[in-house]
N, C-alpha and C positions, 0 to 999 in steps of 0.2 A: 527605503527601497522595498519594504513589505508589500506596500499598498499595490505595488508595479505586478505582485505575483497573488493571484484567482483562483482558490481549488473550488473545481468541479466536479459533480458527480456527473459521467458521461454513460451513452450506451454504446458508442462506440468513439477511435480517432487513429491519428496516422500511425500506419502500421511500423512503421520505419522509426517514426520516435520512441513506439514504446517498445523497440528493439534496441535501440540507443540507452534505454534506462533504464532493462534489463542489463542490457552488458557493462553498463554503470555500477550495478548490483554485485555484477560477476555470477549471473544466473542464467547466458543465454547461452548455451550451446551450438556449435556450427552446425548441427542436422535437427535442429527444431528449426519448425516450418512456418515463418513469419505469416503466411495464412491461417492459420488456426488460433491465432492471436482476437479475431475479431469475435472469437467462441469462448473465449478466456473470458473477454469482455463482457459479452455479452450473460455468461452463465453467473459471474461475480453478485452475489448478491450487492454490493457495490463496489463501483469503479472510480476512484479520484483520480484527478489528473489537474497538478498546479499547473499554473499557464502563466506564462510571462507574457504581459501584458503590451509590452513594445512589440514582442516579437511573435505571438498567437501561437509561442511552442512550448512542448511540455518541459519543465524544470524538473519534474517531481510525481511520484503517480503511489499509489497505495491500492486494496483492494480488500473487503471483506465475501469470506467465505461463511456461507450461512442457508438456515430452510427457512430462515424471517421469521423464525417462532421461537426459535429458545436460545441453542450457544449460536456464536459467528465466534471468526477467526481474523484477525488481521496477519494479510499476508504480501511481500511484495512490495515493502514501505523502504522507498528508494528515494533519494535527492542527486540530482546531479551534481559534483563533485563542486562547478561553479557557483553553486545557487548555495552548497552548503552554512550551516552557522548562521543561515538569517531567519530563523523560526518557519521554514517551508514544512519541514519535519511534521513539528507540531499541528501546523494548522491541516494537514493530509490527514491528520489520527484525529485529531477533531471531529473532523467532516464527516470520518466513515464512521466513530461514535456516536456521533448525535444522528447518523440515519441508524442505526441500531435500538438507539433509545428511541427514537420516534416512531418504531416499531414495536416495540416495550422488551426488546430484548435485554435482559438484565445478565449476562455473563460473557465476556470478550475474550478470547486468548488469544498467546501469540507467541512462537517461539524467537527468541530474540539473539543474535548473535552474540557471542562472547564480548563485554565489555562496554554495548548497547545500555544497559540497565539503567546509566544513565540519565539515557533519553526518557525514557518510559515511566519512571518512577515519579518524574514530577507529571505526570499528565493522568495519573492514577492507579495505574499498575505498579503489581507487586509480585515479586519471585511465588509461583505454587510450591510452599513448603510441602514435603513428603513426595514430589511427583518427577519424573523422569521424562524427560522427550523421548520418543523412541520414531523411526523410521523403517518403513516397509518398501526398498525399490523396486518394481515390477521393469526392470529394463531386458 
């Protein structure tokens, strides 16, 4: 069933799916403005988006935050809940590293949810020993 699902880098797609796989994430809040989504996209230094292939909808989207010259951030790395377990994951974080690297960007982060590490570790990443997340909300 791999083969049936396609990640793309896009510059844009339906606004409505990748409101679906935000709120998949548990990241979409009821007063963010499904229009301002297609700015999201477009400002992402890159945008994946798996596609299921019977059905030309997204499964799955990810998104690098970067200047194209030195760090990017992998951010937004969601699978729908159905699509889960079948390596969609993976081949989204793929995507967005090798346009990184094709860029010669050599340092990726990413803050990863509790329990994630998982995922992450066998595709290259490793916990930053000495370092702390921290967050700044301007709400």
């Amino acid at each position: 069933m791999r083969d049936e699902i396609a990640v793309r880098l896009v510059n844009s797609w339906d606004k409505d799916e990748i409101v679906n796989l935000y709120h998949a994430g548990g990241w979409w809040k009821d007063d963010y403005n499904p229009d301002d989504l297609a700015n999201l996209i477009r400002g992402s230094f890159a945008f994946a988006v798996a596609v299921d292939s019977k059905t030309g909808r997204a499964a799955g989207m990810g998104r690098i935050i970067s200047d194209g010259v030195s760090d990017a951030y992998i951010q937004d790395l969601v699978v729908l809940p159905q699509y889960r377990k079948r390596g969609i994951g993976r081949k989204i974080v793929e995507a967005l590293v090798n346009k990184c690297r094709d860029a010669g960007i050599s340092w990726i982060g990413l803050i990863a949810e509790p329990g994630t590490d998982k995922f992450y570790l066998p595709v290259g990443f490793h916990p930053m020993e000495g370092h702390i997340p921290l967050i700044l909300r301007c709400e």
